[in-house]
C-alpha positions as CSV (number, residue, x, y, z in Angstrom):
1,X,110.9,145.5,92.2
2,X,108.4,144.6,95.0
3,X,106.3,147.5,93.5
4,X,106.4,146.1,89.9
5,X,105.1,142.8,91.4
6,X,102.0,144.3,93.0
7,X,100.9,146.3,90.1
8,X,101.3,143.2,87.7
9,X,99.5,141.5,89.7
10,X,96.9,144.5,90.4
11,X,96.4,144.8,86.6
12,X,95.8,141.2,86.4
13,X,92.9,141.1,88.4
14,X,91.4,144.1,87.1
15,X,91.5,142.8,83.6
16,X,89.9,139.5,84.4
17,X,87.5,141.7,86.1
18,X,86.3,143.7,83.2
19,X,86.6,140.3,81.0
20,X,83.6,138.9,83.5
21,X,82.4,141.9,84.1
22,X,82.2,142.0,79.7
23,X,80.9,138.6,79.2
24,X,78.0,139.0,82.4
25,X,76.7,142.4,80.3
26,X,76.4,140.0,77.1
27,X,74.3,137.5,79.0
28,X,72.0,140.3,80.9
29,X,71.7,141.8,77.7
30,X,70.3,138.7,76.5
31,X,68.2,137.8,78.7
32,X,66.8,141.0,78.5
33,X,66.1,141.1,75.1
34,X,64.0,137.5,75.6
35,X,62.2,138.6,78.2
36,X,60.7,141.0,76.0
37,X,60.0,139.0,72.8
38,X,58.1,136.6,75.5
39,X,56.5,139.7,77.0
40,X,55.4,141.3,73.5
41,X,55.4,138.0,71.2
42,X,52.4,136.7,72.1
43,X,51.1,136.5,68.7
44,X,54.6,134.9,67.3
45,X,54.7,131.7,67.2
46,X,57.6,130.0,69.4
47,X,59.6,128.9,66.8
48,X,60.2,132.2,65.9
49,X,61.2,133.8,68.8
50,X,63.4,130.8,69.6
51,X,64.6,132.0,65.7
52,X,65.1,135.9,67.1
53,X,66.9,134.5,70.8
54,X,69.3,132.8,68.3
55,X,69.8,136.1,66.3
56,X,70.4,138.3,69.4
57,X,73.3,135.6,70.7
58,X,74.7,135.8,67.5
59,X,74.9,139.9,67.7
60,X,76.2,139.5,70.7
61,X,79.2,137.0,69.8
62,X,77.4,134.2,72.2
63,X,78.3,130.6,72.1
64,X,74.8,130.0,72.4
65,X,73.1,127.0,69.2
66,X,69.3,126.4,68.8
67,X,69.3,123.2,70.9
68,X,70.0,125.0,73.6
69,X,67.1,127.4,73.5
70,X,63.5,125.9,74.4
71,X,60.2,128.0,73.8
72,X,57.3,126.8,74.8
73,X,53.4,128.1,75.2
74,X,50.7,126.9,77.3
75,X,48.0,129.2,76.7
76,X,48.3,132.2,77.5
77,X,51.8,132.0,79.5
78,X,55.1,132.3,76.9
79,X,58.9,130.5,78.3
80,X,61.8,130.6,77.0
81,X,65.3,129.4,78.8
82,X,68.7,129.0,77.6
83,X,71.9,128.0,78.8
84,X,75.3,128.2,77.4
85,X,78.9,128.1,79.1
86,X,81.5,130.8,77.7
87,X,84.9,130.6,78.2
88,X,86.7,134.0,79.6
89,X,90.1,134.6,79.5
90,X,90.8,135.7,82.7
91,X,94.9,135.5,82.7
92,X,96.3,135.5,79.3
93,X,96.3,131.8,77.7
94,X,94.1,131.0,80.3
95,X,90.3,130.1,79.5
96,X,87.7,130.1,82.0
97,X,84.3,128.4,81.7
98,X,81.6,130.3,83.4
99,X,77.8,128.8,82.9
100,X,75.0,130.8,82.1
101,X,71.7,130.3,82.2
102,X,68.0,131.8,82.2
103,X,64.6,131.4,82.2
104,X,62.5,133.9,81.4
105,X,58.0,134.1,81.4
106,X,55.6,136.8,79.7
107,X,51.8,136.3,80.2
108,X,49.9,137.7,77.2
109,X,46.6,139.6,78.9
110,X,45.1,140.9,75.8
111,X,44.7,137.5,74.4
112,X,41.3,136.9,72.6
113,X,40.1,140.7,72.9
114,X,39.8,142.9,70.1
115,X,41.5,146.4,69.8
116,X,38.6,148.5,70.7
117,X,36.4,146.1,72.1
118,X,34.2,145.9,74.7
119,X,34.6,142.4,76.9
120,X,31.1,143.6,78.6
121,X,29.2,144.5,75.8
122,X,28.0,140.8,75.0
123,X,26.8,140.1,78.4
């Protein structure tokens, strides 16, 4: 009986492990995917890429809405953060709330430079 006990209680833990473990992959694959829209978007304008964040939460079954997104631009540096809380069940019936949240930059350094050009030719 003892035995039975411990690997109940074994299998619990390693369940609400892999639920965290599921729901941490989510967010990093998130955050990933807007750090490169701010990396390679610089010629998208933020209210798109705040439009594409919100697509990629929504592939990934996030409870993430558009008012909690903010792009912004201030010259040639691109931000976007986000932050959402998602509740894990980490014991049957048993919702956790864990926060996430992220901020991520790009710098565009092409900006105002032609393909092909040559920045030294006019000077």
């Amino acid at each position: 009986m003892n035995t039975v006990i411990k690997l109940l209680l074994a299998a619990a833990i390693v369940n609400a492990s892999a639920r965290v473990g599921m729901a941490a992959a989510r967010y990093y694959q998130l955050k990933d995917q807007s750090q490169e829209l701010v990396t390679f978007g610089a010629n998208v304008v933020p209210g798109e890429l705040q439009n594409q964040i919100l697509l990629k939460a929504e592939e990934l079954q996030l409870p993430l809405a558009a008012d909690d997104i903010l792009v912004t631009r201030q010259g040639l540096r691109t931000t976007a953060s986000a932050a959402y809380t998602d509740s894990v069940e980490v014991f049957p019936n048993y919702q956790y709330p864990i926060r996430f949240q992220f901020k991520v930059e790009g710098v565009n350094m092409g900006a105002g430079i032609s393909p092909g050009a040559n920045p030294l030719r006019n000077k």
